[in-house]
N, CA, C and O atoms as a MOPAC input file, in Angstrom:
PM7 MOZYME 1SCF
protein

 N    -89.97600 1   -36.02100 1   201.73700 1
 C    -89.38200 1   -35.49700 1   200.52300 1
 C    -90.49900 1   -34.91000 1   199.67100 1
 O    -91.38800 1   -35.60700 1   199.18300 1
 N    -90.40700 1   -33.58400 1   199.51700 1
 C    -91.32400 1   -33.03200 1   198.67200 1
 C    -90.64100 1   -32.79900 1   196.98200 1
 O    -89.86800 1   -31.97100 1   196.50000 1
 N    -91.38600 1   -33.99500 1   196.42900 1
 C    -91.01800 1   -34.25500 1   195.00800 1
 C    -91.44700 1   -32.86800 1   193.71000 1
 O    -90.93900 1   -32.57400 1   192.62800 1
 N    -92.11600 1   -32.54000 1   194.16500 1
 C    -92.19100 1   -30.84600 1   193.01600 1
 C    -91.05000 1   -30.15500 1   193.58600 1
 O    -90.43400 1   -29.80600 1   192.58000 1
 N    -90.42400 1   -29.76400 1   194.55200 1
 C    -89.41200 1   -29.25400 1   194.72700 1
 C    -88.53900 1   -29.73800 1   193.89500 1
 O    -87.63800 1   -28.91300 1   194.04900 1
 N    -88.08700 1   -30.60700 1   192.99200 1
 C    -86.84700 1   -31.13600 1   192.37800 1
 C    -87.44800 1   -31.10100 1   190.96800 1
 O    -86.66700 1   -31.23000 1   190.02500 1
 N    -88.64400 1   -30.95300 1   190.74800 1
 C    -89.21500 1   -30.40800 1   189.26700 1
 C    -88.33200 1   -29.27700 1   188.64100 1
 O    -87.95900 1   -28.19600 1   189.09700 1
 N    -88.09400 1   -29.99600 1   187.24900 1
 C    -87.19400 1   -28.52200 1   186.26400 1
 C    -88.80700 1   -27.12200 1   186.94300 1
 O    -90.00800 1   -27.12100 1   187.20900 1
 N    -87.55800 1   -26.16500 1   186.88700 1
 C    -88.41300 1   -25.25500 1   187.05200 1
 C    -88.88300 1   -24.48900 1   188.67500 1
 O    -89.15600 1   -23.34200 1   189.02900 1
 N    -88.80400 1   -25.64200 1   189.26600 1
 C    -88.72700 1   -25.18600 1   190.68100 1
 C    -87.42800 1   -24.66000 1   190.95300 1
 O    -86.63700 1   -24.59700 1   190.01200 1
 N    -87.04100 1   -24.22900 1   192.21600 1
 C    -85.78800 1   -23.38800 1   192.39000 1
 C    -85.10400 1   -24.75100 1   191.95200 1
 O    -85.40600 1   -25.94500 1   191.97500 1
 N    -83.85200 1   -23.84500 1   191.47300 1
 C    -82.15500 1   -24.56100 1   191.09600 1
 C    -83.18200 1   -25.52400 1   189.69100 1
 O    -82.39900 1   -26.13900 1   188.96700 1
 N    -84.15500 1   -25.64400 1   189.41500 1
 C    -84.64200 1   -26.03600 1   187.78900 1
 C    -84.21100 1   -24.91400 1   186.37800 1
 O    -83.57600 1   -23.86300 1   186.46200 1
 N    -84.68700 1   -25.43600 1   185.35500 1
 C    -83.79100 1   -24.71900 1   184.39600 1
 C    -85.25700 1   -24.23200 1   183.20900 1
 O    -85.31200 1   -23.25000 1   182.46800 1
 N    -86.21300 1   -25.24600 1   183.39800 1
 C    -87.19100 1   -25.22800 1   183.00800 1
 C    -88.59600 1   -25.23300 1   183.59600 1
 O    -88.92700 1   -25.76300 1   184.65600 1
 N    -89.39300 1   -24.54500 1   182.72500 1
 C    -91.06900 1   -24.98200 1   183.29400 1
 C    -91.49200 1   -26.09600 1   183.77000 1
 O    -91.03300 1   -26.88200 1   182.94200 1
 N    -92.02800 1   -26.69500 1   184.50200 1
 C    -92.84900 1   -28.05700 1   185.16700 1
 C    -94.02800 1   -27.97600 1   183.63300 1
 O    -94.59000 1   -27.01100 1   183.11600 1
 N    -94.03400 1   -29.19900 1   183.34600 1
 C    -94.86000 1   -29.59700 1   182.68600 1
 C    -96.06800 1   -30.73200 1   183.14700 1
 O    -95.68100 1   -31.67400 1   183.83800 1
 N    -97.44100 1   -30.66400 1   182.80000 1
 C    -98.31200 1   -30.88700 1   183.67200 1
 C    -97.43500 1   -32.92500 1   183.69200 1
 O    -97.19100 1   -33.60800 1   184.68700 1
 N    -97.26900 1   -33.18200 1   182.61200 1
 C    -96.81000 1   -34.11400 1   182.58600 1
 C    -95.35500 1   -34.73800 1   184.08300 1
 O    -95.31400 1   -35.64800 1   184.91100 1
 N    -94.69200 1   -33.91700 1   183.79000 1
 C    -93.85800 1   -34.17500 1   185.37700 1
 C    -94.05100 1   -33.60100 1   186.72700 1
 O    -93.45500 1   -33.62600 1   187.80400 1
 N    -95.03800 1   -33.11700 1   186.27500 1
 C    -95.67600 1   -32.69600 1   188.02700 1
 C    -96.55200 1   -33.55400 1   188.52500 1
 O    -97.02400 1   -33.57400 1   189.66200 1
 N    -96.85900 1   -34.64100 1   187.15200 1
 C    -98.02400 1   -36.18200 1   187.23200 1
 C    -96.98100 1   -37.22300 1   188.10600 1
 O    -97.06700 1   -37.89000 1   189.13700 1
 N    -96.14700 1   -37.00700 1   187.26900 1
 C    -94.77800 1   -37.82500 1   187.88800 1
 C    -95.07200 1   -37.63900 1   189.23800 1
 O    -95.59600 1   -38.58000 1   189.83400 1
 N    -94.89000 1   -36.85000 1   189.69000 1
 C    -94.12700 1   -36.44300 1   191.06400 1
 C    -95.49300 1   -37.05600 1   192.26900 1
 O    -95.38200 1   -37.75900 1   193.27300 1
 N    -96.65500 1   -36.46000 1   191.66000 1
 C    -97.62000 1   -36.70300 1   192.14100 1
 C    -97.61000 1   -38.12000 1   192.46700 1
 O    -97.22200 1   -38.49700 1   193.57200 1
 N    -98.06200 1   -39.02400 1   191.46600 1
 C    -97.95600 1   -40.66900 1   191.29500 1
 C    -97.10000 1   -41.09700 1   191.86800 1
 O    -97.27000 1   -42.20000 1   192.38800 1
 N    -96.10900 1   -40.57100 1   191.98500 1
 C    -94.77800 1   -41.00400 1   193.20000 1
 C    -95.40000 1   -40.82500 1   194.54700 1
 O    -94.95400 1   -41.67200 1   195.32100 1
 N    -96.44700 1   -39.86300 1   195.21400 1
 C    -96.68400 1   -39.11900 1   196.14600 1
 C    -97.52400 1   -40.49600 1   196.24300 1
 O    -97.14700 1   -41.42300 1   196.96000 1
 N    -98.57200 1   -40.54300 1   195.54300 1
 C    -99.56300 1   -41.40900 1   195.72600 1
 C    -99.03000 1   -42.98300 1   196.12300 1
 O    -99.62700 1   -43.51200 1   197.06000 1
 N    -98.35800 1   -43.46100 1   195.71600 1
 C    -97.72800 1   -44.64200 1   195.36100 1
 C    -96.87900 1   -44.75300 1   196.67900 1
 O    -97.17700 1   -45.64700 1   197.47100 1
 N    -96.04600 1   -44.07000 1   196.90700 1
 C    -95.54200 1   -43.75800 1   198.36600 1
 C    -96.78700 1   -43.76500 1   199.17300 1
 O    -96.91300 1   -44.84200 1   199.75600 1
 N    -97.50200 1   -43.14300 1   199.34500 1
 C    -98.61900 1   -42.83700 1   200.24300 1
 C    -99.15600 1   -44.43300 1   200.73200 1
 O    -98.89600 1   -44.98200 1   201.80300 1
 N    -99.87700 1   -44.90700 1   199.74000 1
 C   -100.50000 1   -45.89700 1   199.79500 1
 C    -99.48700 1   -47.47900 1   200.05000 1
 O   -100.16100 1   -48.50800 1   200.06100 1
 N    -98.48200 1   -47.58400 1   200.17500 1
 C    -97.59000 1   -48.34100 1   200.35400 1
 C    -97.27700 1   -48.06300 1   201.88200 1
 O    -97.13200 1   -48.99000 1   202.67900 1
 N    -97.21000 1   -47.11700 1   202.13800 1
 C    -97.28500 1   -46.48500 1   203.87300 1
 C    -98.47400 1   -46.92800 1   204.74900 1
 O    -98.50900 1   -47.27500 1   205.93000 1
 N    -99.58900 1   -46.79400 1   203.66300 1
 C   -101.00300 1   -47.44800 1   204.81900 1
 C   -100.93800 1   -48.56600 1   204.51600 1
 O   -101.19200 1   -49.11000 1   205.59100 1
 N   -100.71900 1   -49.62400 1   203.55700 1
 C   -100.26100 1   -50.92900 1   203.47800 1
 C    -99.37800 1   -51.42800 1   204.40900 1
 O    -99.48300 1   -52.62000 1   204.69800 1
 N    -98.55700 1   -50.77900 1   204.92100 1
 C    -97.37300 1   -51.49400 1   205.44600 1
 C    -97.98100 1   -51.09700 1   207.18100 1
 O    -97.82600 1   -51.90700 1   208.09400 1
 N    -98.75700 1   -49.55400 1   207.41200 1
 C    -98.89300 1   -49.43900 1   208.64900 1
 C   -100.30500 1   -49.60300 1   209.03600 1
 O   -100.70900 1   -49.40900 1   210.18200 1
 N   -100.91200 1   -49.90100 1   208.22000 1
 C   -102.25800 1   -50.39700 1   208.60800 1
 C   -102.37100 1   -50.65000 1   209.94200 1
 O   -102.81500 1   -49.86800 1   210.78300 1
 N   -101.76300 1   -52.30100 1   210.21500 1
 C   -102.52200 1   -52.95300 1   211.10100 1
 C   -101.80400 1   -51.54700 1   212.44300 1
 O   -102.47300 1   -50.69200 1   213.02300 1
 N   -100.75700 1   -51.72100 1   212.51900 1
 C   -100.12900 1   -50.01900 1   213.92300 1
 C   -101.25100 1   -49.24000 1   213.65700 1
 O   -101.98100 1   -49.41200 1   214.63300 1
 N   -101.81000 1   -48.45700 1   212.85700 1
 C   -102.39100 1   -47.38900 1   212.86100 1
 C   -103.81500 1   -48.21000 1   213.37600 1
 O   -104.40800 1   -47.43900 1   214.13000 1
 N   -104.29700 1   -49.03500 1   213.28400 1
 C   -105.42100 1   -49.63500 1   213.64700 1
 C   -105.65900 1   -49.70800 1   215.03800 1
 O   -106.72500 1   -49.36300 1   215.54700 1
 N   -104.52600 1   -50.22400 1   215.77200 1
 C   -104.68000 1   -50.28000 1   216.88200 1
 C   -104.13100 1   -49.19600 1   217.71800 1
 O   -104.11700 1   -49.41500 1   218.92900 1
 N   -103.62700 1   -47.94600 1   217.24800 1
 C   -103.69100 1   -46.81700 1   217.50400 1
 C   -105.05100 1   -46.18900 1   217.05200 1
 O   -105.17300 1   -45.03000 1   217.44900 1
 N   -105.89100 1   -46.57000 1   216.46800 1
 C   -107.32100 1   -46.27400 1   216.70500 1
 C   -107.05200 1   -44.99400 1   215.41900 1
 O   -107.85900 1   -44.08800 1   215.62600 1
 N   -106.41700 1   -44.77800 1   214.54100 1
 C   -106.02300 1   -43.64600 1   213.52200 1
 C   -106.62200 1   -43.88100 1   212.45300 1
 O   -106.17400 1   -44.70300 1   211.65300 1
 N   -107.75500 1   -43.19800 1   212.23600 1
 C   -108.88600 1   -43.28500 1   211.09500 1
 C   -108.50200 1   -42.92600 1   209.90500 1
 O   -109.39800 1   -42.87700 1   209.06200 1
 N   -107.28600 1   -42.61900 1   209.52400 1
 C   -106.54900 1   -41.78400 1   208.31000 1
 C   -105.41100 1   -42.65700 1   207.93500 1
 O   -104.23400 1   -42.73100 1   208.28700 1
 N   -106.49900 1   -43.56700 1   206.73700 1
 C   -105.66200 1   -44.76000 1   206.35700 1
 C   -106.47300 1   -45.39600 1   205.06700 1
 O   -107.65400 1   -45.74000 1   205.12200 1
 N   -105.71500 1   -45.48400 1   204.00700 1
 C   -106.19600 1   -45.51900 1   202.85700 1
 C   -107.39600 1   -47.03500 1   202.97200 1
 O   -108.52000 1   -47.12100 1   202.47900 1
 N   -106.79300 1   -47.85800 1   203.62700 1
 C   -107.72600 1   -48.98600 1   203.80600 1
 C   -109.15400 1   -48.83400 1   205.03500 1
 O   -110.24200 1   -49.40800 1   204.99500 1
 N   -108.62200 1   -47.84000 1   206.06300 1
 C   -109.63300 1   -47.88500 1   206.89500 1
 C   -110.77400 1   -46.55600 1   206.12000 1
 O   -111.99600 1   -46.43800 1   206.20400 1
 N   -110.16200 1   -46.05500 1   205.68500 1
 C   -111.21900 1   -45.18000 1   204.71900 1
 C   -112.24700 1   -45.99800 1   203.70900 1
 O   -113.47800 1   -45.97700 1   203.72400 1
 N   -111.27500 1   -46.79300 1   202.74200 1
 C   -112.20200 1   -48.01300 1   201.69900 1
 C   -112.84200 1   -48.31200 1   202.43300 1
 O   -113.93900 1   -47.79700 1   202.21100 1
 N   -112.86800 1   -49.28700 1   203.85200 1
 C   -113.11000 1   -49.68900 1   204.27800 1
 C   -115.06500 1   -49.10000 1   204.90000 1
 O   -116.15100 1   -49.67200 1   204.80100 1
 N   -114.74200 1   -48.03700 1   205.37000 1
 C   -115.80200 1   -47.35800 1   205.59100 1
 C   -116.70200 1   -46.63300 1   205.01400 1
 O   -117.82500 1   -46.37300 1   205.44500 1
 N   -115.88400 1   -46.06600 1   203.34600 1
 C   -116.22500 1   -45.23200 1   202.16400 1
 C   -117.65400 1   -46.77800 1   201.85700 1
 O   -118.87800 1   -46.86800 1   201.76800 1
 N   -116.93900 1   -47.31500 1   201.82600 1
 C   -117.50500 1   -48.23500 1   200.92400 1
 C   -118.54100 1   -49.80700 1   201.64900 1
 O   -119.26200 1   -50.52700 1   200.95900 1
 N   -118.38100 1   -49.90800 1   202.63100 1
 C   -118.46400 1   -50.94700 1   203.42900 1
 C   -118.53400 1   -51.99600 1   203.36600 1
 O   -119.50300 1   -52.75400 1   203.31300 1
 N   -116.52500 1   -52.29400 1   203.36300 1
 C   -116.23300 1   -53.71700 1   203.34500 1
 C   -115.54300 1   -53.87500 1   204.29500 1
 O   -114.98200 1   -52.93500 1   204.85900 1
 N   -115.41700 1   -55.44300 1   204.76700 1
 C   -114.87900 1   -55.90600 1   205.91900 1
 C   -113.20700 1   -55.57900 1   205.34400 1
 O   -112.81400 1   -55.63800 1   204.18000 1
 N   -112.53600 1   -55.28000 1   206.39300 1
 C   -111.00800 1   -54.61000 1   206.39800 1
 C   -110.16800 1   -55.42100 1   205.43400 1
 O   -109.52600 1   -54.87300 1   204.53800 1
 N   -110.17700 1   -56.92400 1   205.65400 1
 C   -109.72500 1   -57.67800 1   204.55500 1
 C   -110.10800 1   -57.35000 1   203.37000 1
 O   -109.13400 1   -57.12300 1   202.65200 1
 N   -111.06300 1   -57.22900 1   202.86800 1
 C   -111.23300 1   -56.69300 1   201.23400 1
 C   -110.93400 1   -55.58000 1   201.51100 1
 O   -109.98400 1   -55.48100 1   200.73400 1
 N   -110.99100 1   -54.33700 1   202.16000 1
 C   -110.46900 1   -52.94500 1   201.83900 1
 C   -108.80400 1   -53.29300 1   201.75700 1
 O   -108.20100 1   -52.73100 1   200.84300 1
 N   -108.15800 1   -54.03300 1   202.50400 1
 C   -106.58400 1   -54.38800 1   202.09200 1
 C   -106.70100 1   -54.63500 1   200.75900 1
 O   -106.60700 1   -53.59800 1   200.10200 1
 N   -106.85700 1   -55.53600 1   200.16900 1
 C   -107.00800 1   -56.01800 1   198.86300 1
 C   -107.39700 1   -55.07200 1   197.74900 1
 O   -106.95200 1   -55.05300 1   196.60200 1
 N   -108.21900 1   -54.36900 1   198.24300 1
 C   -108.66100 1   -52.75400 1   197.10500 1
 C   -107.62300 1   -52.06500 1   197.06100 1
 O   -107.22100 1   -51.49500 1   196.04700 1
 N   -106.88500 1   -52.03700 1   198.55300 1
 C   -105.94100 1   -50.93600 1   198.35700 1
 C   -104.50400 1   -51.45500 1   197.43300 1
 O   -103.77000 1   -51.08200 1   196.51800 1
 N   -104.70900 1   -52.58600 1   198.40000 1
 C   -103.35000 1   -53.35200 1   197.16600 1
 C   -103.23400 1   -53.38000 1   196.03900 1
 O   -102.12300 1   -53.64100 1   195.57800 1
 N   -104.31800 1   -53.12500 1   195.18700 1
 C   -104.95300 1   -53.20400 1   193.47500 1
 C   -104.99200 1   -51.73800 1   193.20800 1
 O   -104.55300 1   -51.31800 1   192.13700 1
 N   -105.39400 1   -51.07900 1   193.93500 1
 C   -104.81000 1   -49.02300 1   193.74800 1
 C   -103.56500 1   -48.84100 1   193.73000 1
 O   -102.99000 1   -48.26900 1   192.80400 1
 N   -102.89800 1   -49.38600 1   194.92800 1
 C   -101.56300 1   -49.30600 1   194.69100 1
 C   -100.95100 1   -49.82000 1   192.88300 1
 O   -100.56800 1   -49.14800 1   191.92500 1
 N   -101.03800 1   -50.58400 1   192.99800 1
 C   -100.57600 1   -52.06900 1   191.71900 1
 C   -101.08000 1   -50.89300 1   190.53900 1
 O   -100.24000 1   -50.46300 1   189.74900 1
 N   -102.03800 1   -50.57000 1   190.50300 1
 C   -102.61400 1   -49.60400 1   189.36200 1
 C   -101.83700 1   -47.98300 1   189.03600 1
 O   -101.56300 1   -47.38100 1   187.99700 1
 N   -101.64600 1   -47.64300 1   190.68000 1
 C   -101.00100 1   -46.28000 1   190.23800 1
 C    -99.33100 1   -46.90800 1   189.75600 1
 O    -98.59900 1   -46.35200 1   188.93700 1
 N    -99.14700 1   -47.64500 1   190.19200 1
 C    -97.58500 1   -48.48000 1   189.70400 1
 C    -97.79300 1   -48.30500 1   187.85000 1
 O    -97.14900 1   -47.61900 1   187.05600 1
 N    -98.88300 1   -49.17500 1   187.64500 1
 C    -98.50500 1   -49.37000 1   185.80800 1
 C    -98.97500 1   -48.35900 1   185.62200 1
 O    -98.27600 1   -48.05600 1   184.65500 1
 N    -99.84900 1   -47.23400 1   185.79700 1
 C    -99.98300 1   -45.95900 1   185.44300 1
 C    -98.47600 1   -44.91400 1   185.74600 1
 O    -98.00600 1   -44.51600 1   184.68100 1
 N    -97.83900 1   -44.52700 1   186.76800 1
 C    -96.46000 1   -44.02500 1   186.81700 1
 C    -95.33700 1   -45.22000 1   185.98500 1
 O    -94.42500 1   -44.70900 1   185.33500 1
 N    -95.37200 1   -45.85000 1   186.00000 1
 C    -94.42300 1   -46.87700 1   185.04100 1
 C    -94.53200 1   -46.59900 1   183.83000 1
 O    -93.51500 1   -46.43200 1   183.15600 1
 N    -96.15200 1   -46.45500 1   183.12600 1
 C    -96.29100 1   -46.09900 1   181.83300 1
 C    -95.77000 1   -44.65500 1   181.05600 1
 O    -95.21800 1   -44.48900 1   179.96800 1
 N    -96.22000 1   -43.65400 1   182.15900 1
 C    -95.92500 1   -41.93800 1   182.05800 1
 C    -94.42000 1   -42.31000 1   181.62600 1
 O    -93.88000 1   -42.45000 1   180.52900 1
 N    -94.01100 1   -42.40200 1   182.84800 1
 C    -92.43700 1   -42.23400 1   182.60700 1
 C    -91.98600 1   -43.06600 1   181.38300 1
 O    -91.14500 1   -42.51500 1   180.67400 1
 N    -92.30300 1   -44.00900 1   181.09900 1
 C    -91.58800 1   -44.66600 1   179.91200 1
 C    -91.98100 1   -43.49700 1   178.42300 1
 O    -91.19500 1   -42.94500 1   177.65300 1
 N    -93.21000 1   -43.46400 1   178.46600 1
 C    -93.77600 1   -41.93700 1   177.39600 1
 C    -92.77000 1   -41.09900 1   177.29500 1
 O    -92.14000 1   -40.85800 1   176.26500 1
 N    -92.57100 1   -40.55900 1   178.54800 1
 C    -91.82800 1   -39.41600 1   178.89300 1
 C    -89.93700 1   -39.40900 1   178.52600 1
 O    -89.27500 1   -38.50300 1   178.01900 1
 N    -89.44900 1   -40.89200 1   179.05300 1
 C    -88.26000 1   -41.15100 1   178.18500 1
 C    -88.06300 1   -41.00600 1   177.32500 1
 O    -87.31000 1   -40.13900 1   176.88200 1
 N    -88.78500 1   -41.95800 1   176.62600 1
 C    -89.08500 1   -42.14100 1   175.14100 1
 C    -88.80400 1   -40.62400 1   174.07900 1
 O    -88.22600 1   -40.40200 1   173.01500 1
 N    -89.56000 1   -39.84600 1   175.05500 1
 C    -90.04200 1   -38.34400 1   174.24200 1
 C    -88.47000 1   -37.90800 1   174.50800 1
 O    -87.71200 1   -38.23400 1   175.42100 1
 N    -88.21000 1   -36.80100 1   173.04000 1
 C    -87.06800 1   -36.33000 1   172.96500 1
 C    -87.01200 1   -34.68100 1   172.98000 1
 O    -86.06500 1   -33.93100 1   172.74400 1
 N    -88.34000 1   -34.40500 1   173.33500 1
 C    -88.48400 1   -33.23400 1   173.59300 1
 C    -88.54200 1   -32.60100 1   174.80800 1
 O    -88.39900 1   -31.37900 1   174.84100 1
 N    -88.78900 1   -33.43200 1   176.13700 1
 C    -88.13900 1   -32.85800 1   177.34200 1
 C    -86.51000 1   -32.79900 1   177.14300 1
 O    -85.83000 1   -33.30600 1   176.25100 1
 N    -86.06700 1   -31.92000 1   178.39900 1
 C    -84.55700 1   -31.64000 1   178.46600 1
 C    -83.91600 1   -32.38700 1   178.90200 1
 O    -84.51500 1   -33.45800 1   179.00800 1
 N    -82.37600 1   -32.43300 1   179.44200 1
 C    -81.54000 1   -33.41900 1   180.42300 1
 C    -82.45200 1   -32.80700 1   181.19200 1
 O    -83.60600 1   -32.81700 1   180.76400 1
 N    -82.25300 1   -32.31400 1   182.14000 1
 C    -82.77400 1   -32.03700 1   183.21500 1
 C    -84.18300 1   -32.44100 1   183.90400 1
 O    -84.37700 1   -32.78300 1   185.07000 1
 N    -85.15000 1   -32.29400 1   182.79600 1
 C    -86.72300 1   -33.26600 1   182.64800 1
 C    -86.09900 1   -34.56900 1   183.00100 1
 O    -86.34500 1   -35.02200 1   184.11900 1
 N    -85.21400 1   -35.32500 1   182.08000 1
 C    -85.42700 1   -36.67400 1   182.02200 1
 C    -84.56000 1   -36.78600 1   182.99000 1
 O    -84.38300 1   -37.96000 1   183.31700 1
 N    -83.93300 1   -36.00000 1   183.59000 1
 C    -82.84900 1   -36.51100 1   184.78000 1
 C    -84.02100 1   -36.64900 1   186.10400 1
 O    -83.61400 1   -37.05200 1   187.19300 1
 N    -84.79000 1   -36.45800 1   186.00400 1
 C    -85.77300 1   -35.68900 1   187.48900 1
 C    -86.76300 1   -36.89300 1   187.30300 1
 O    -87.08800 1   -37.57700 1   188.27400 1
 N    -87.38000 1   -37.21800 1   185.65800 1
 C    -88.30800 1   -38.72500 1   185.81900 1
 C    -87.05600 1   -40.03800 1   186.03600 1
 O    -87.37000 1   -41.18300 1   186.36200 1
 N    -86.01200 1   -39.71300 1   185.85000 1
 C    -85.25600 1   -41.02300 1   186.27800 1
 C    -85.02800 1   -41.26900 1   187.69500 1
 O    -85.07000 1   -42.31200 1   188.34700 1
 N    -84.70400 1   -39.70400 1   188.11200 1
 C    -84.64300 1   -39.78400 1   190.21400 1
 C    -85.77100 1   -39.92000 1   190.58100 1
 O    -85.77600 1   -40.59800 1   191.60900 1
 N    -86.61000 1   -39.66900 1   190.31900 1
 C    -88.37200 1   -40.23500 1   190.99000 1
 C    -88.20300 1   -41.77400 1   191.13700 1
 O    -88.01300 1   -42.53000 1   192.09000 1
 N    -88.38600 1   -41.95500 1   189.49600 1
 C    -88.54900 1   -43.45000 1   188.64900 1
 C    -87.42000 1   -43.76700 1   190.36100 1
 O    -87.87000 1   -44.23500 1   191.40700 1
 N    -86.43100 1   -43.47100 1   190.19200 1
 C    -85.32500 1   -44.31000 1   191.29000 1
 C    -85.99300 1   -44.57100 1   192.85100 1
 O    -85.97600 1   -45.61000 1   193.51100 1
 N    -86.59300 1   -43.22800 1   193.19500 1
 C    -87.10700 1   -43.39600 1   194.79800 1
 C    -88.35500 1   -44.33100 1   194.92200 1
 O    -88.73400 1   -44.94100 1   195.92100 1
 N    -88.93600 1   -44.29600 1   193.59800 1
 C    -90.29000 1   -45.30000 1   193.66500 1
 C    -89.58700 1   -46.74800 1   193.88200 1
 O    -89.90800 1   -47.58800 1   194.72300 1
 N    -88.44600 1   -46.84000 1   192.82300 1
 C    -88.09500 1   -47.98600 1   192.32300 1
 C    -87.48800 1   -48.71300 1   194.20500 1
 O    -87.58700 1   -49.85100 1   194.66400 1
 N    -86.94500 1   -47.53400 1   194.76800 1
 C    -86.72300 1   -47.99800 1   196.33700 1
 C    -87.28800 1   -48.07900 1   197.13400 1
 O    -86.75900 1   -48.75600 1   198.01500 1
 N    -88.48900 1   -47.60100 1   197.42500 1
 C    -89.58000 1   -47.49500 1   198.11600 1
 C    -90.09000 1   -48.94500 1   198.09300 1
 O    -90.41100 1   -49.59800 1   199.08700 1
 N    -90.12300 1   -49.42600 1   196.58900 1
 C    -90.88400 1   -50.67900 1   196.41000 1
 C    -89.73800 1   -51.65300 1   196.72300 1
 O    -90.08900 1   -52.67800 1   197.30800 1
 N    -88.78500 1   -51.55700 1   196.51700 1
 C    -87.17400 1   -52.83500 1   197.00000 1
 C    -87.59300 1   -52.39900 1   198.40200 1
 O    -87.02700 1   -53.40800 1   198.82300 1
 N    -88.12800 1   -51.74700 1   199.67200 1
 C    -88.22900 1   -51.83600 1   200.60600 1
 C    -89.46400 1   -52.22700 1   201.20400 1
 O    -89.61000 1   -52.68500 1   202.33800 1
 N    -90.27000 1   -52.02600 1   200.41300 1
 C    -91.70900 1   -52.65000 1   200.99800 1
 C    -91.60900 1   -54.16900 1   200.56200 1
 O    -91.97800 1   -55.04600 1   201.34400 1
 N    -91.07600 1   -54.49500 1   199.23000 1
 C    -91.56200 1   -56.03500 1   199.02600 1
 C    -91.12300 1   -57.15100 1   199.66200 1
 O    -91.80700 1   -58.17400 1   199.68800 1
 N    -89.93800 1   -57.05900 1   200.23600 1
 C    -89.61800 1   -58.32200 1   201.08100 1
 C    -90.48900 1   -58.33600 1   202.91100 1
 O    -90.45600 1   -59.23100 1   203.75500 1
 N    -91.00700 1   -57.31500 1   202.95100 1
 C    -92.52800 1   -57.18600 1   204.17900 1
 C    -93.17100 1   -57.69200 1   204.10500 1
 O    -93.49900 1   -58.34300 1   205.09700 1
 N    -94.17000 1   -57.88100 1   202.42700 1
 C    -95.24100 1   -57.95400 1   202.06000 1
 C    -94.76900 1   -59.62700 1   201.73400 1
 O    -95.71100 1   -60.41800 1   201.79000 1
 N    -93.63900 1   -60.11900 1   201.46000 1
 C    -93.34900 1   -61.36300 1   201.15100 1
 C    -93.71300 1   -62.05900 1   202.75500 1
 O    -94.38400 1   -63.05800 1   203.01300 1
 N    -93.19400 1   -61.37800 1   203.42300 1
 C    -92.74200 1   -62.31200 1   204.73500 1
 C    -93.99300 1   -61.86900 1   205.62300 1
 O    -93.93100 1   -62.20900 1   206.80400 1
 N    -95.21900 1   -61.09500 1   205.17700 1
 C    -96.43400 1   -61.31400 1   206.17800 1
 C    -97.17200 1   -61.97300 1   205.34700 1
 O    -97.82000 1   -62.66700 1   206.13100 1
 N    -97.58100 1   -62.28200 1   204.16200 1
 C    -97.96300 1   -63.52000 1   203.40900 1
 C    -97.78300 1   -64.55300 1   203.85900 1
 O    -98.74000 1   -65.28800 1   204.10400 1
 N    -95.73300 1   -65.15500 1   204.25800 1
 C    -95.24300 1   -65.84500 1   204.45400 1
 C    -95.76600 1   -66.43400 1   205.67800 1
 O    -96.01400 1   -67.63100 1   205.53000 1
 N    -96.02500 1   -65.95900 1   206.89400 1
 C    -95.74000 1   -65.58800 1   208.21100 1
 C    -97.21100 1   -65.56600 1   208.82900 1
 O    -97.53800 1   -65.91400 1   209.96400 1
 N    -98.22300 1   -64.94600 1   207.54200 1
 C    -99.49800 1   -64.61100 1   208.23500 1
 C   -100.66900 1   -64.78500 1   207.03700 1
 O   -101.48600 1   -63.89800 1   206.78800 1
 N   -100.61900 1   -65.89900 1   206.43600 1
 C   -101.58900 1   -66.13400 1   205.34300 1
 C   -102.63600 1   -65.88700 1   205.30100 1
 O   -103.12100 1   -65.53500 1   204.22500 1
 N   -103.54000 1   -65.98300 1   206.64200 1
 C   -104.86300 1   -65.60800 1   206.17000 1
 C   -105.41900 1   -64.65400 1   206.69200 1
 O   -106.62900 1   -64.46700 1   206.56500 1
 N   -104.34400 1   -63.58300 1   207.63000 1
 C   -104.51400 1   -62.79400 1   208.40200 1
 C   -105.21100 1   -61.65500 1   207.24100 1
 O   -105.98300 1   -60.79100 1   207.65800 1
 N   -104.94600 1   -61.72400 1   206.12400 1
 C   -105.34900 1   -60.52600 1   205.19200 1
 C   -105.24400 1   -59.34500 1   204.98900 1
 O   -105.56800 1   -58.87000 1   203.90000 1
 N   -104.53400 1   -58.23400 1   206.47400 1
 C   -104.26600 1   -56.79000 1   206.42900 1
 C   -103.41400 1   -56.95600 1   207.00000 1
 O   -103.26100 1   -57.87300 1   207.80600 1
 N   -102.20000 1   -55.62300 1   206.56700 1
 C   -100.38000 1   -55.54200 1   206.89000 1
 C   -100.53000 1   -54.97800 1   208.34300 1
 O    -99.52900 1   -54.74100 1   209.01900 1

């Protein structure tokens, strides 16, 4: 799903993209993204696939894979209260249109599902695999 496509302003939009909801869309991108190498880490690992937000930390920086999980989990967690915060700004504000605030509420919604689908994973390899440390 390419989220600037549904930006006011893009086709069938009514308005300009403002740098502000194209942040949106982005932070959704990111947040999605990084919830994807969380969840496919350990598959992509043993598919040997170097293009993975943790196996990158991991090597950017050189820490053993368990702490690059944990960095990434805290990027994730961060772009969360950073897109959580925008959008509440952005409600709040009475100067975007319906259409603005209709587009940070359908984001706000796919994040809001993205994360109702990752968290009962992340419950049950905790659960399941305590000290294993990467998804």
């Amino acid at each position: 799903m390419y989220l600037h496509l549904l930006a006011p302003g893009m086709p069938g939009g009514t308005a300009p993209p403002t740098a502000s909801l194209t942040g949106v869309a982005e932070l959704a991108f990111l947040i999605g993204g990084l919830a994807n190498d969380l969840l496919g880490h350990a598959a992509e690992q043993q598919q040997g696939d170097p293009v993975n937000a943790v196996t990158v930390l991991a090597h950017e920086y050189g820490l053993p894979l368990p702490e690059a999980y944990r960095a990434t989990v805290v990027l994730h967690a961060a772009h969360q209260h950073r897109f959580h915060a925008l959008c509440a700004g952005l409600l709040a504000d009475t100067a975007p249109s319906g259409p603005q605030h209709r587009f940070v509420r359908a984001v706000m919604g796919w994040v809001a599902g993205s994360a109702a689908a990752v968290e009962p994973y992340w419950h049950h390899l905790l659960a399941t695999r305590p000290n294993r440390g990467t998804g």
